[in-house]
Every structure is written in structure tokens, then in C-alpha cells.
C-alpha positions in Angstrom: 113.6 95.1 106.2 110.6 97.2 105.7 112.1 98.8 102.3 112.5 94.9 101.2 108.6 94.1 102.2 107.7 97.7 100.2 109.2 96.0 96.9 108.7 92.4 97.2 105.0 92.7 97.9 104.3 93.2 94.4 106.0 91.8 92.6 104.6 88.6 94.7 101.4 90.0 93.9 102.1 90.2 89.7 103.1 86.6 90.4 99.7 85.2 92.0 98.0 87.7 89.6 100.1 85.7 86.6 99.0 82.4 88.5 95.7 82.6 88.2 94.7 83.7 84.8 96.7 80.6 84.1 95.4 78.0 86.0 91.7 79.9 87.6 91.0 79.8 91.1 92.0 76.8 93.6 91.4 77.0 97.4 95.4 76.4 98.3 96.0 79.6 96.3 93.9 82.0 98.3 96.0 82.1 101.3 98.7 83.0 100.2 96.9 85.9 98.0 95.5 87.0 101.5 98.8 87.0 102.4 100.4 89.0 99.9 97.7 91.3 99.9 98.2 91.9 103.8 102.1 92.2 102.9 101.4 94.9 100.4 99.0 96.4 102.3 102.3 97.1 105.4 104.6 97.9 102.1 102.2 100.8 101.4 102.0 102.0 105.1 106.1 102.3 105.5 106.3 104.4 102.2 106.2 108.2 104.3 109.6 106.7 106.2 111.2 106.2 102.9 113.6 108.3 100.7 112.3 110.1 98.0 114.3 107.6 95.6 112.9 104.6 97.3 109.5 105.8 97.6 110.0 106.2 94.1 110.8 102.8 93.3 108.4 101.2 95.1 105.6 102.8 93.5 106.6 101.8 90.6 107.0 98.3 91.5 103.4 98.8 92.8 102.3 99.5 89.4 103.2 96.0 88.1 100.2 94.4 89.4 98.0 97.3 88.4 99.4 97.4 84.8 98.7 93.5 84.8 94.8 93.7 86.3 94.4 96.8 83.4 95.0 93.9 80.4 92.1 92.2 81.5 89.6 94.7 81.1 87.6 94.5 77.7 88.5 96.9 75.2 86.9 96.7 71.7 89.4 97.9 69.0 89.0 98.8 66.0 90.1 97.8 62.6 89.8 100.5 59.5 90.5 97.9 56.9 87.0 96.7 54.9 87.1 93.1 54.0 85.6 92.1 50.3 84.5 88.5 51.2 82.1 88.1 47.9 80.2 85.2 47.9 80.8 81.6 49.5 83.0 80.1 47.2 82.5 77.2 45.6 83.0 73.6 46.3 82.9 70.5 44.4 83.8 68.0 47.9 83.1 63.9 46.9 80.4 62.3 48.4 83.3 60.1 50.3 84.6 62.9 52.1 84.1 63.2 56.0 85.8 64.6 58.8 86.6 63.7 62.6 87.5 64.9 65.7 90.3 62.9 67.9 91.2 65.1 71.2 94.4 64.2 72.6 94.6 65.7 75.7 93.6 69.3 77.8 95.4 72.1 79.2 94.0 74.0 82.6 93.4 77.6 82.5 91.0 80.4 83.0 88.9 82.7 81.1 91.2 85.7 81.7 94.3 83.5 80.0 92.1 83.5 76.9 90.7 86.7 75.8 90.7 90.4 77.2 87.7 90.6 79.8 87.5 87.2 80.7 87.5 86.3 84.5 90.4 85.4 86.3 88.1 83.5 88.5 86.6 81.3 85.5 88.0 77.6 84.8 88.7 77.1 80.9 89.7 74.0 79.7 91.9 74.2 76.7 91.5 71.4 73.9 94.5 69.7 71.9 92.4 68.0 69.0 93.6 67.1 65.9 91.1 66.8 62.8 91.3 63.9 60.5 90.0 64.7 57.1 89.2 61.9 55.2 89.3 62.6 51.0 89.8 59.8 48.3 93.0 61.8 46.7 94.4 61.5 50.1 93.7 62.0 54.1 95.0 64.7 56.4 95.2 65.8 59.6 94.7 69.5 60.9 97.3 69.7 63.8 98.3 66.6 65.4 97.9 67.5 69.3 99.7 66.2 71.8 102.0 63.4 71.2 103.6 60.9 73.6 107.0 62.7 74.7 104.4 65.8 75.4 106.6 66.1 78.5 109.8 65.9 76.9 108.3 68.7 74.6 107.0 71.1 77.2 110.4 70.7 79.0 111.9 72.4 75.7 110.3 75.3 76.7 110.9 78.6 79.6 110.5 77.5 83.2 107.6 80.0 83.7 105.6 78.3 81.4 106.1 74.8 82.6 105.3 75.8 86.0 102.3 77.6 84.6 101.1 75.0 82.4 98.9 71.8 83.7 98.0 69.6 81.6 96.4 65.6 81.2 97.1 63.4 78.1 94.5 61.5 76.7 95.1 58.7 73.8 97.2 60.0 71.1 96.1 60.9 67.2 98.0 57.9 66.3 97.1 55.8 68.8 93.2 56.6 68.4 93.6 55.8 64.9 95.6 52.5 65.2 93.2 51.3 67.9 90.5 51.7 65.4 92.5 50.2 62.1 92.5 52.8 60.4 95.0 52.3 57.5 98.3 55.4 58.2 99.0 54.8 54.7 96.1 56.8 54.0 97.1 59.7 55.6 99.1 61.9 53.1 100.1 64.8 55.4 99.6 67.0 58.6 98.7 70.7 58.1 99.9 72.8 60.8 97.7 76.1 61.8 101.2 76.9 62.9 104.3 74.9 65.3 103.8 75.8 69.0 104.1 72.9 71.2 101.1 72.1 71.3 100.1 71.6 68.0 103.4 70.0 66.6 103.9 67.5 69.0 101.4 64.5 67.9 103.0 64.6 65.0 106.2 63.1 66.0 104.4 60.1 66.3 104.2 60.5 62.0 107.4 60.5 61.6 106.4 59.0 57.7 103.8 61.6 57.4 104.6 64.7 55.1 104.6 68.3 57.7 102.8 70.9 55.5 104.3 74.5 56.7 104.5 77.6 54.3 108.0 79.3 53.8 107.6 81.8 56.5 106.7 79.1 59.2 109.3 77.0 58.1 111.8 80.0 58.4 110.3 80.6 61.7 110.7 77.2 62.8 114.8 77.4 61.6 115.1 80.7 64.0 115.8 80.6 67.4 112.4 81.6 69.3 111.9 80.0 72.2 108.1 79.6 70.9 109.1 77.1 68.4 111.8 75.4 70.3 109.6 71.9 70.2 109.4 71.9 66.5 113.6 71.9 66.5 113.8 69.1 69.1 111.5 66.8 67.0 114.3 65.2 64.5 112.1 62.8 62.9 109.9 65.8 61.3 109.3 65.4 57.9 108.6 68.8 56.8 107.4 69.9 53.1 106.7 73.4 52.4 103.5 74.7 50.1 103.1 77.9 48.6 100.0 80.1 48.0 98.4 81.3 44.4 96.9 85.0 44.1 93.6 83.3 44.3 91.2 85.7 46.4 88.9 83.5 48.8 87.0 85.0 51.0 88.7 88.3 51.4 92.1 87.0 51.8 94.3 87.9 48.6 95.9 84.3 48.8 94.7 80.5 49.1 95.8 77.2 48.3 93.1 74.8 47.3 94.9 71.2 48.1 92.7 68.9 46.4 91.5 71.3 43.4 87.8 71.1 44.2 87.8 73.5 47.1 86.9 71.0 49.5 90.1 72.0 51.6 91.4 75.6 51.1 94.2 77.0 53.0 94.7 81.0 53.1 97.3 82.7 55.4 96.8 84.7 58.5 100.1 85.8 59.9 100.1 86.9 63.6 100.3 84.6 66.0 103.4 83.4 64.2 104.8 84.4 61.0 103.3 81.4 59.0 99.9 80.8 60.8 97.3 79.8 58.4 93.4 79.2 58.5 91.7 76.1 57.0 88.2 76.2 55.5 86.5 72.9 54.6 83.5 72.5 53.1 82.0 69.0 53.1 79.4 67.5 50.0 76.6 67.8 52.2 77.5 72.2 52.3 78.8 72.1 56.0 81.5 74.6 56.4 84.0 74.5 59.1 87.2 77.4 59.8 90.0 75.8 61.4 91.5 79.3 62.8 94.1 77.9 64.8 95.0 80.0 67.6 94.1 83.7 66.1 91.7 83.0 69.0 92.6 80.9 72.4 88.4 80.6 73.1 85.2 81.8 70.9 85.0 84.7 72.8 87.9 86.1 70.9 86.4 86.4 68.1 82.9 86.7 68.8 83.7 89.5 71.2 86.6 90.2 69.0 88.9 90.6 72.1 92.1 89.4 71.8 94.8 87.9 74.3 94.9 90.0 77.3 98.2 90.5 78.8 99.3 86.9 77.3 99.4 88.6 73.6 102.6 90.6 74.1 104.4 87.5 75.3 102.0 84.5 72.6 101.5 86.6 69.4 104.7 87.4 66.7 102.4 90.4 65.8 99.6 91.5 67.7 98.6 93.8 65.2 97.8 91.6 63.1 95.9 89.1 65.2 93.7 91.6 65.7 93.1 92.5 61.9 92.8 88.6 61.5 90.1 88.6 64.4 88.0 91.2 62.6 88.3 89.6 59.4 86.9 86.3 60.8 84.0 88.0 63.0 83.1 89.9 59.4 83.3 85.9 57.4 80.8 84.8 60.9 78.6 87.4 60.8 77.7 87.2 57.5 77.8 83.4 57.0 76.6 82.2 59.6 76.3 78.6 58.1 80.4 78.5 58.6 81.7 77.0 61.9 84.5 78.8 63.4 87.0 76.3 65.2 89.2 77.9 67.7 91.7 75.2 68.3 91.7 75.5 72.3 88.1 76.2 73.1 86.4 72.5 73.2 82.8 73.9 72.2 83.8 74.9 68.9 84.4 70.9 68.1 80.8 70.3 69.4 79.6 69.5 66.1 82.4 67.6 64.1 81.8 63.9 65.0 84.7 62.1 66.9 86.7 59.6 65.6 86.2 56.8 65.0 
């Protein structure tokens, strides 16, 4: 009995650890954390009556919660590679051109589920918002949040995360723009920052509206990662792939300008996922705006350039180069300050786009 006490302890513990950088704090959840801290606390005290193979063990085990409290420390890295960004590039947006904001719904976590040195103790709310850009050759969307079967789609995904995840739906993309009468035939496609859940879902509710995915995301999306298992359950998807030209912008090698006057430029940031992208749009009136997707989860990851804490290893196809992404993007911010940087979940980087309609 006391040898199961000495390992179940923490491993309890790594779970209410787990718990709250999801969700932040809630009074039902510190008793039980007073609880499994007591429990832990008698695991400890029985180790002297143990074998030396079971002492072992448990000390190890007792490390699990340690190892996980460590990833939420900040920890600047570093990136060698110098970024040529060159000068703003030009734009030639119409006059007609606008964009909007249309949230569709929140998630409920904490600082610490965000970025590396955030508090486990801090309540985030995490935006789904989908960005209607409105262009006479054509309108898009970036993203299309959460759509109505949201809880069919977070059902296609692990256990741990639905039980992890709480979230509220607000009003559809589709249905804020129908309720407004705006005209779908407008809209001539949705550009994905990439196909987690949580950003391909709304657009189920297109099912005549062109998906824009690059080669590698599509390919991604065809795998079998449980990270894109959403995208595959979504049979009405209509998805069209677009390919990038070895046009430099902004110190990315690659970009694909989809109108021709740089209003809307796409340029790849692999990472997260194998085809994540970043969207720059610059309006006629000079406003610039980078949708980053989720390179980031909240400003702070950039700003701070700290990237997922323990949620990276588990989140990001290639943490490596997240964090190369992140220090390209605080580079473009710090020395253009006139461009807004949109993390997709963090609901103050939206604060300036109008919402629709």
C-alpha cells in the first residue's frame, strides 16, 4: 500500500499540474491539489522502508511533476540566423478593400498553456476568429473558426485533450455573414494558417468555398496525425492547393502575392505544422496586419519570444523551427512597428481590425 501511494502521488500531481496550465485556477481544483500534495508529501516519508529498486522508481516518478513545473520557467533562446527583411514592400491595395473580424467562439486556458513563463495561475482566453478580407477580384477568409459540428470535431481528437479543452461557441463565420446579407458568392476562398481543429472547422459550413493549403499541408492533412484528424472527418472540404514563387518578402525566400498588387501576400513558416503559413495584408490606407497563425498561442510569444512551454513537444511538428519563425517575426516587429502582429488565439491582437459587419 505505501509503495502504491509513493508512485501514484505524482503522477496525480503531473496531472493537476497538466490541469491547470490548461484551464487556470478554479476553487473545486484546489482541494484536491492539497490533497495530492499531502499524498506526496507521506509517498516521500515511506521512501527509507523501500528497496533500493523501488526507491529508485519512485524518485523517478517524482521527477515527472518537477520536469513539468521546469517548462514553465522563461528561457530566452537564441537564434544565430540574421534575417534580411529590406524595406516594406510595396503595395498597390484598391481603395475598396477592407477587412473584418467575426469571432466565433473561445477556448479557456491559462497563461502557462500559452508561452514559457507564463503563470499557471493566470486565466487566458483563447480567440477562434476568422478574418474576412473583402477585395473586388475576390473576398477571403483567413481561417474560418469554429464551425457548427465543433463538437463533433473536437470528439475526433485524443481523450486528454477533450477533457482538457473547454470551450463556448459563439455565432458562426457563416452565420455572422448570412445574418448580415452578405452575398457567399463573393467569397472566393478560405486561407488556412494551417488545419488544426480549430481553425478548419468553420469552414465546413463552406462547403462551395475553395480550401487554400500548400502541398506540404495538404500532404500533412493526407497522413495520419492525430493533430489533423478534423481536417479528414470534414468530407465536404473543398481543398485547392497553391504554390509559392522565389519572391523574397520580407526576409522569407518565398511568397505568394494572390491578387498581384501585394495587398495579400502569403509566405511560409513551417513549424507548427509542415505547411503553416503567415499572411501579411496591407490595406490602401498603409495599415499592415500579420496573420501568424499559431507560431504564437498569445503576444507574449513573440514579444517575449518564448515559445510553448511544455505544450510545444506535444503542439509543434518542429519546435525548432517555431522558434526561428518567432525570432524572425519579433526582428519584422521591432523594426516595423507600423505592422500588427495577429496571433490567432490571443484576442488583443484583433483589438484594432473592425468586426463584422
Amino acid at each position: 500500500m505505501k509503495w502504491l501511494l509513493a508512485c501514484i502521488a505524482p503522477v496525480l500531481l503531473a496531472a493537476w499540474i497538466l490541469f491547470l496550465s490548461a484551464h487556470g485556477p478554479a476553487s473545486w481544483v484546489l482541494l484536491p491539489g492539497i490533497l495530492i500534495g499531502i499524498a506526496c508529501a507521506a509517498g516521500l516519508s515511506f521512501l527509507r522502508s523501500f528497496s533500493p529498486a523501488l526507491r529508485a522508481l519512485s524518485l523517478t516518478l517524482y521527477l515527472l511533476p518537477l520536469g513539468l513545473l521546469s517548462t514553465y520557467r522563461a528561457s530566452a533562446f537564441s537564434v544565430s540566423k540574421d534575417f534580411e527583411l529590406g524595406a516594406l514592400p510595396l503595395a498597390s491595395a484598391p481603395s475598396e478593400m477592407s477587412i473584418a473580424q467575426l469571432p466565433t467562439g473561445v477556448t479557456y486556458r491559462s497563461a502557462a498553456f500559452g508561452y514559457r513563463g507564463g503563470s499557471l495561475f493566470e486565466p487566458r482566453v483563447f480567440s477562434m476568429t476568422a478574418i474576412l478580407i473583402k477585395h473586388p477580384k475576390g473576398d477571403l477568409l483567413i481561417d474560418a473558426g469554429f464551425g457548427r459540428d465543433i463538437a463533433q470535431h473536437l470528439a475526433t481528437l485524443p481523450l486528454p485533450f477533450q477533457l482538457l479543452t473547454r470551450y463556448t461557441l459563439n455565432k458562426t463565420a457563416r452565420e455572422q455573414l448570412q445574418s448580415s446579407g452578405y452575398d457567399l458568392t463573393r467569397l472566393r476562398a478560405i486561407i488556412l494558417t494551417h488545419s488544426h481543429w480549430d481553425h478548419i472547422s468553420g469552414a465546413a459550413d463552406f462547403p462551395e468555398v475553395p480550401v487554400w493549403i500548400p502541398p506540404a499541408e495538404r500532404s500533412f492533412v493526407q497522413g495520419e496525425d492525430v493533430t489533423t484528424a478534423t481536417a479528414r472527418s470534414i468530407k465536404s472540404l473543398h481543398i485547392e492547393e497553391y504554390r509559392f514563387d522565389a519572391r523574397p518578402y520580407l526576409g522569407f525566400a518565398e511568397s505568394h502575392d494572390v491578387y498581384g498588387d501585394g495587398a495579400v501576400v502569403i509566405v511560409p513558416a513551417p513549424g507548427h505544422t509542415p505547411g503553416s503559413v503567415i499572411v501579411f495584408v496591407t490595406l490602401a490606407d498603409h495599415k499592415r496586419y500579420a496573420f501568424i497563425g499559431d507560431l504564437a498561442w498569445q503576444l507574449e510569444g513573440v514579444t517575449e519570444q518564448e515559445e510553448r512551454p511544455l505544450t510545444q513537444r506535444i503542439a509543434d511538428f518542429e519546435p525548432r523551427l517555431v522558434r526561428e519563425h518567432l525570432a524572425h517575426m519579433a526582428a519584422i516587429s521591432a523594426r516595423y512597428p507600423e505592422l500588427t502582429l495577429v496571433v490567432a488565439h490571443d484576442p488583443r491582437s484583433f483589438a484594432s481590425i473592425p468586426k463584422w459587419p
